[in-house]
C-alpha positions, 0 to 999 in steps of 0.5 A: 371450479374454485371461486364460482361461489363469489360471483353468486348473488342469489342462491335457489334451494331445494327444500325435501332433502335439502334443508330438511328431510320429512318432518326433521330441519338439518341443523346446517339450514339455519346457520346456513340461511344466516351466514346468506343474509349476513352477505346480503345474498338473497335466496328462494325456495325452489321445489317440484313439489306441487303438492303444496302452495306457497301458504302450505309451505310457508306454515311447514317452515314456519314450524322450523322456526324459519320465517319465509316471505311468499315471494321467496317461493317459486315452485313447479305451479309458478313454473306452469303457471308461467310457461302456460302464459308464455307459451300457450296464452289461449289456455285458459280452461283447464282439466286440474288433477292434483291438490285444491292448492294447485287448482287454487293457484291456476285459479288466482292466476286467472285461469278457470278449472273445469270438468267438461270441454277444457283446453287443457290438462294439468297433471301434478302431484296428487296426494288425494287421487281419485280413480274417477278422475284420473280416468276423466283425465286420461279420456280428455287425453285420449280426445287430443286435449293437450296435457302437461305435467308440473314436474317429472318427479316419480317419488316424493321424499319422505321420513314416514314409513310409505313411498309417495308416488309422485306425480312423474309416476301418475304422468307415466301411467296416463301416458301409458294408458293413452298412447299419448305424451304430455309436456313434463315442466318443472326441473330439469327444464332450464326455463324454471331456473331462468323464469324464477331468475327473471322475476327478480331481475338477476342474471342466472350466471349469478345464481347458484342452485343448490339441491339433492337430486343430481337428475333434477336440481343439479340437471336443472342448474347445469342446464341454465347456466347457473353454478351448481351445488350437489347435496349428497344423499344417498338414494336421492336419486331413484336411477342416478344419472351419468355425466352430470357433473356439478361445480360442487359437491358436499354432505350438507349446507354447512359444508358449503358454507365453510367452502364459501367463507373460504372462497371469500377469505382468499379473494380477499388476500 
């Protein structure tokens, strides 16, 4: 286990519960992100959040006081985005229940969301849920249109007094209502990893994914091949799951880079 870190060129992040939790910024983040661009190692921010495009996040860090470019996100809305193109390149109408961002980056992507006679549904996190159009939703699934789901989350963290209900849970309830099963993408899917590795040309055994959530992040980096941080939080994991087993596990971003550092100073004695 010791020495992975070394080989790392790029390093993906997780965001809520990572480098921040609700409207509070760890203090290790900074630093962190510092210590990355004095190796010349690059970074991405890499969330199942579909709740928000790249501008919205972009403007969250930007109150942190952290300056991010758009190509430095890569969220389950690329991810779908992506296999859909991949996958199922004849999709191109599409049933959206979620935020105006997610049909706002479907869109800009080339594809058309409609409301009558789509090919296929796209279920994410929807902060705004409407009654109505969940049931338009479930009646598009109950008439064999396919459906998939941005991520398979079934919370969101948050510091707010509430528990968001997250879009595995609205993915579990149009599931149960219709008999029917949609594709879940995001993480755990390897092909996230491996597609946000590709657009930047790297090798995913030379990335390290770095996370909170042992059922996703760490699944996610397992799974891909790449090297594997766990951020230990406590709760984070609704139902922890058993056997996965990261290649590092540490309290927070500072303990990592001191982990690193050390990596470094013995590769070069």
């Amino acid at each position: 286990m010791q020495g992975l870190l070394k080989k790392v060129k790029h390093v993906f992040l997780d965001m809520d519960g990572t480098i921040y939790h609700g409207r509070v910024l760890f203090p290790t983040t900074r630093p962190f992100l510092s210590f990355l661009e004095g190796q010349g190692i690059g970074y991405t921010f890499l969330s199942n959040n579909s709740s928000y495009g790249h501008r919205e996040y972009r403007e969250r860090l930007a109150k942190f006081g952290i300056a991010a470019r758009p190509e430095q996100f890569y969220i389950s809305t690329d991810y779908t985005i992506d296999y859909l193109r991949r996958k199922h390149p004849d999709y191109r109408r599409l049933f959206v229940l979620g935020m105006p961002c997610l049909r706002e980056m479907l869109e800009e992507a080339g594809f058309s969301c409609v409301e009558e006679n789509p090919q296929a549904v796209v279920v994410g996190f929807d902060r705004s849920l409407v009654y109505e159009r969940l049931c338009r939703c479930a009646w598009f699934l109950r008439q064999g249109v396919p459906g998939f789901a941005t991520h398979p989350d079934v919370f969101c963290p948050t510091d707010a007094p509430t528990w968001l209900v997250d879009c595995g849970a609205i993915t579990a309830c149009l599931e149960t209502a219709t008999n029917t099963q949609l594709t879940v993408l995001g993480k755990p899917d390897p092909g996230m990893l491996r597609e946000a590795s590709a657009r930047l040309g790297l090798d995913v055994a030379n990335t390290l994914m770095v996370g909170d959530r042992l059922a996703t992040d760490m699944s996610l980096g397992i799974n891909a091949g790449a090297v594997t941080c766990h951020i230990v939080t406590p709760g984070a994991d609704l139902v922890p799951p058993q056997g996965v087993r990261p290649d590092y596990a540490v309290a927070n971003l500072g303990e990592l880079q001191g982990q690193w550092t050390l990596e470094l100073e013995m590769g070069e004695q």
